[in-house]
Each structure stands twice: as C-alpha cells, then as structure tokens.
C-alpha positions, -999 to 999 in steps of 0.1 A, spaced: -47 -629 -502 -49 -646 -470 -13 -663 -458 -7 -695 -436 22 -711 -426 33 -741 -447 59 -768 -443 73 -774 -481 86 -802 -496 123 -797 -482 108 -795 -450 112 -751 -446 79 -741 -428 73 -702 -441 44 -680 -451 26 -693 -481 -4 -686 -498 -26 -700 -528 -16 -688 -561 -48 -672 -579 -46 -680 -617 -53 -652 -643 -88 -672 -646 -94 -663 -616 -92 -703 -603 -71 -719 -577 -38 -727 -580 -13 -740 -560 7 -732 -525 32 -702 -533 58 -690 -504 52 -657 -496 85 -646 -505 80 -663 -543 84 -638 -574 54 -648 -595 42 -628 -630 3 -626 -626 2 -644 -662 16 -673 -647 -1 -706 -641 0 -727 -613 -20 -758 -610 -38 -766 -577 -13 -791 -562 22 -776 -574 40 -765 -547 64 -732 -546 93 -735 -523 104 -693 -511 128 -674 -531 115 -686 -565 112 -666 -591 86 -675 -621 84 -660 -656 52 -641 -678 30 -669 -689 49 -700 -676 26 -728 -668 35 -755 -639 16 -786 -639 -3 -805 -614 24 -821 -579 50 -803 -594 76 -789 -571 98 -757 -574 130 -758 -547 141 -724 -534 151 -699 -550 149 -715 -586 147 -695 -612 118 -699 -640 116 -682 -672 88 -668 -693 71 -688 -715 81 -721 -695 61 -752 -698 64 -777 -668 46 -811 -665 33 -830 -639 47 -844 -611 80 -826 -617 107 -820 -591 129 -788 -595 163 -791 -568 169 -751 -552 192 -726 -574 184 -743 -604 177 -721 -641 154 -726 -664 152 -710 -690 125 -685 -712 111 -708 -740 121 -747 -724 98 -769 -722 102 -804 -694 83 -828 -700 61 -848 -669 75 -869 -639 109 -849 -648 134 -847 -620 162 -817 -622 189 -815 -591 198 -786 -574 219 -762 -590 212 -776 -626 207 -750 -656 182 -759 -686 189 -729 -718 165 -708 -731 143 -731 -756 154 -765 -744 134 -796 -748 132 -818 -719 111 -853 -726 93 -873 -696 110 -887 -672 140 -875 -674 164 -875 -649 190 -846 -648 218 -842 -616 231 -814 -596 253 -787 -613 243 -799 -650 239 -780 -678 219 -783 -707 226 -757 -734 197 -734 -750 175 -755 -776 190 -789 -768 169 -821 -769 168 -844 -742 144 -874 -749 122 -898 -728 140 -917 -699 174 -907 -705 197 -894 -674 222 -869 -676 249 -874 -647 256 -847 -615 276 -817 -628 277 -829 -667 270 -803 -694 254 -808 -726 259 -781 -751 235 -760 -772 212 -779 -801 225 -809 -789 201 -840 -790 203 -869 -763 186 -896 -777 159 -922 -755 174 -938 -725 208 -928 -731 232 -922 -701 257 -894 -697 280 -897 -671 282 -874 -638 309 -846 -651 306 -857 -688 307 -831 -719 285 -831 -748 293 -803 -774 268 -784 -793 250 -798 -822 259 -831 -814 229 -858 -825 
C-alpha cells in the first residue's frame, strides 16, 4: 500500500491511500487513519476523510464523501455523490439513496431508508427502519422516530419530533 499526502474535502491534508476493493480494483482515497472491513467497497472517486470507520460489506458509491470520524455500518449501501458531515452514525442495514446530504453529527438507525436527494441537518436523528423519501429535508437537530415514513418533499422543521410509526 503506497501512502501520499492528501487534502480532503474539509480541507485536512493527512496520509491517505487508495482503497483496494475485494476484486482486487481501485477504489477510492482512504485516510490512513480510516477503519475499513476488507469486504468493503469503495468506488474510485469516494473520498474517506481520517477517523472513519466503515462496516463488512458496505458499498460507497462513486464522489461520495465520508467526514471524519463518521461511523458506517455493515451492510450499508451509499449512492452517488453523497456528502456525510464528521461524527455522524449510520447504521448496519440503511440504505441512502444518491446526491444525499447528511450534516455533521446526524444519526441514521440500523435499517433506515434514505431516498435521493435528501437533505438531512446537523444533530438529526432518524430512527432504525424509518423511510425518508425523495427530496424531502429533515431540519438541524430534529428526530424522526423508528418505522416512521416521511413522505416526498415534505419538510420537517430544525428541532422537530416525529414519533415512531408515524406514516
């Protein structure tokens, strides 16, 4: 594995290298000080800010980009052209959909269902197998509860509460 220096995304220059996938092709720029699974998949142009931590068999699609020291579970699915903000969760099992943008600090439950082009703030929450479809926005620090659904360009407000099961 031969290491360079890189600047990411957030502007952090650190020691990076590219990801090999288990196909043995190139994937993308990792930070040195990344936790990847070796089942892992990381397309060519994703980008992998340090501290981040990435699950068995997660797959992260083509100019995505994973802020430090995120947190991604097994089995995730990531689009492309998704933006992850630092410190954020995601959970084993959920699923975010393409050209996606989660703040920092946000935390997506285990088998969660994120559409395309969604737009979730800083400090939200979205409970474990909730539904979140295409174009909606869910507000800074706002929480939407388990098997909850959030229907198609719907707004919830920053700080907002949505219980569980709520369609």
């Amino acid at each position: 594995m031969q290491t360079f220096t890189h600047v990411f995304h957030n502007g952090v220059s650190a020691p990076a290298y590219r990801w090999k996938n288990p196909d043995g092709s190139e994937g993308g720029i990792v930070a040195e000080s990344a936790t990847i699974d070796p089942t892992a998949i990381i397309i060519q142009t994703a980008e992998v800010c340090p501290g981040v931590s990435i699950g068995e068999d997660a797959y992260i699609g083509s100019y995505t980009r994973i802020g430090a020291d995120a947190c991604i579970g097994r089995y995730v699915w990531i689009g492309r052209y998704v933006s992850i903000g630092a410190d954020t969760r995601i959970g084993a099992g959920a699923w975010i959909g393409s050209g996606t943008r989660i703040g920092a600090d946000a935390s997506i439950g285990e088998d969660a269902w994120i559409s395309r082009y969604v737009c979730i703030g800083a400090g939200a929450s979205i409970g474990a197998s909730a539904c979140i479809d295409a174009d909606a926005s869910i507000g800074d620090g706002a929480s939407i509860g388990a098997s909850a659904s959030i229907g198609a360009d719907v707004h919830i407000g920053s700080g907002a509460s949505i219980g569980s099961d709520v369609h």
